[in-house]
VODO-61084 format. One record per residue (C-alpha): x, y, z; residue in one letter. Coordinates in steps of 0.05 Angstrom, whole numbers, m for minus. Each point is the difference from the previous one (the first is absolute). Example, Ala and Ser with C-alpha at 12.3 -4.5 7.8 and 13.67 -1.06 7.14 Angstrom:
BEGIN
X = 246, Y = m90, Z = 156, residuo = A
X = 27, Y = 69, Z = m13, residuo = S
This chain:
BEGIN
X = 0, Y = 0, Z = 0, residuo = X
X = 30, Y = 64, Z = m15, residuo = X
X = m29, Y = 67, Z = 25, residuo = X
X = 10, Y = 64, Z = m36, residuo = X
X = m23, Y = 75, Z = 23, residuo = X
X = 0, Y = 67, Z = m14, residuo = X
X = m11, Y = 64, Z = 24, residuo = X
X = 4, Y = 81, Z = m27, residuo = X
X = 15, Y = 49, Z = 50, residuo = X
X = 16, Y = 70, Z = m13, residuo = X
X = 57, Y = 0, Z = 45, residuo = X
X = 70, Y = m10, Z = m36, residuo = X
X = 33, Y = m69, Z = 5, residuo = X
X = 43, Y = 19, Z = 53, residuo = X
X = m48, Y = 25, Z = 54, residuo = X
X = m50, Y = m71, Z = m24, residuo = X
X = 64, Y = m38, Z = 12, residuo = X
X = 20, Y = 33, Z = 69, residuo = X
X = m79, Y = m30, Z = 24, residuo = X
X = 10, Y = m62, Z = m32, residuo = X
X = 71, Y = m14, Z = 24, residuo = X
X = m19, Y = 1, Z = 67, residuo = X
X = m19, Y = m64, Z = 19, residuo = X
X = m32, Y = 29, Z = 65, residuo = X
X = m53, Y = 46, Z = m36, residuo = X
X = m30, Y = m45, Z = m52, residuo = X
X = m59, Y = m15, Z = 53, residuo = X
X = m14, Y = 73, Z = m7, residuo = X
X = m5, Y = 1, Z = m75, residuo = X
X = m23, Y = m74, Z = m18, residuo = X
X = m70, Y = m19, Z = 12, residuo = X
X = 23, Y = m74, Z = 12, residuo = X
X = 68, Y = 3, Z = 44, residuo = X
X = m1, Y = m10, Z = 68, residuo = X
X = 71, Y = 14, Z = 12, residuo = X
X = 60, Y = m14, Z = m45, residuo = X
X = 78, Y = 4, Z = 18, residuo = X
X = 63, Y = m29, Z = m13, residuo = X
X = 19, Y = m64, Z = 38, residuo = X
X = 76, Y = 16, Z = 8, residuo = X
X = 34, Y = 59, Z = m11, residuo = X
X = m18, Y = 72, Z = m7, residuo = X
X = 1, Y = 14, Z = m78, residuo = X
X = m39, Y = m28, Z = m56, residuo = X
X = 45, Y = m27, Z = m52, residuo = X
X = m3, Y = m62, Z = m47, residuo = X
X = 16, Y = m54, Z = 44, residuo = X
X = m61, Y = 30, Z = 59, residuo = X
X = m41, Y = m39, Z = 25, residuo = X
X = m70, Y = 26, Z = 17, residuo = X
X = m53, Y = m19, Z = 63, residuo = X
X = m70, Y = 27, Z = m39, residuo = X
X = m57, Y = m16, Z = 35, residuo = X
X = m63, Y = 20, Z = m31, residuo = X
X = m91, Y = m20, Z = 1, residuo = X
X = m26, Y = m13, Z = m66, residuo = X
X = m78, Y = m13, Z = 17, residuo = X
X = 11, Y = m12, Z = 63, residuo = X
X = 53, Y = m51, Z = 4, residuo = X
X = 68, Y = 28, Z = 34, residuo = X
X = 61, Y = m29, Z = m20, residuo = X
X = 80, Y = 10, Z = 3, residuo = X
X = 41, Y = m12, Z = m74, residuo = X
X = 79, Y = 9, Z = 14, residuo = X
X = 17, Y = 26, Z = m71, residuo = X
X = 76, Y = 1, Z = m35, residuo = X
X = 11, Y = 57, Z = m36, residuo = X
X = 35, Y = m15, Z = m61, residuo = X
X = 15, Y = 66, Z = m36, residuo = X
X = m11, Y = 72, Z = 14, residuo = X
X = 11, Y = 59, Z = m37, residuo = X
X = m8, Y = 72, Z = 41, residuo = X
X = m41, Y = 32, Z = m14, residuo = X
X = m46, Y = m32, Z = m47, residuo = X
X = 5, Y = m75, Z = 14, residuo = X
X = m4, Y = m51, Z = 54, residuo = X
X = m20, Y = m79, Z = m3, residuo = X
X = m4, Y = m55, Z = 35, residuo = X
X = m16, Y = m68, Z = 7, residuo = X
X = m39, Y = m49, Z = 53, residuo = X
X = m51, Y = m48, Z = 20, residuo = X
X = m55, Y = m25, Z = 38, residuo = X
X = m52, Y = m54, Z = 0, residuo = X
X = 31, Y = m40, Z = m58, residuo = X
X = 10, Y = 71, Z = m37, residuo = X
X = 58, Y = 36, Z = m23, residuo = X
């Protein structure tokens, strides 16, 4: 399964990225997060490995997700999995 989304803002890609960055605020922008941070370590960087834990109709659950490239300030992904999904 492979999720993809998007999102305009009329801010300019550094200000989106300084919110987005910041594992510690994405509960405060995303309607589904619960809380999100790194596992070790302070910085995000390929390599990071993420604690997201977010309700989707209800259902609260933790993913620990690998990032596997990033590219500031326009570019971030990772990879996990859950419940036989990755």
């Amino acid at each position: 399964m492979r999720f993809y989304a998007e999102l305009y803002v009329e801010q300019s890609p550094a200000t989106v990225w300084s919110y987005f960055s910041d594992l510690t605020q994405w509960s405060r922008w995303s309607p589904i997060c619960l809380e999100c941070r790194l596992v070790e370590g302070t910085r995000l960087g390929t390599g990071s490995v993420m604690s997201i834990r977010f309700r989707v109709a209800r259902i609260t659950t933790l993913v620990l997700a690998s990032v596997t490239s990033i590219r500031s300030p326009h570019v971030i992904t990772w990879t996990g999995g859950k419940y036989g999904l990755s």
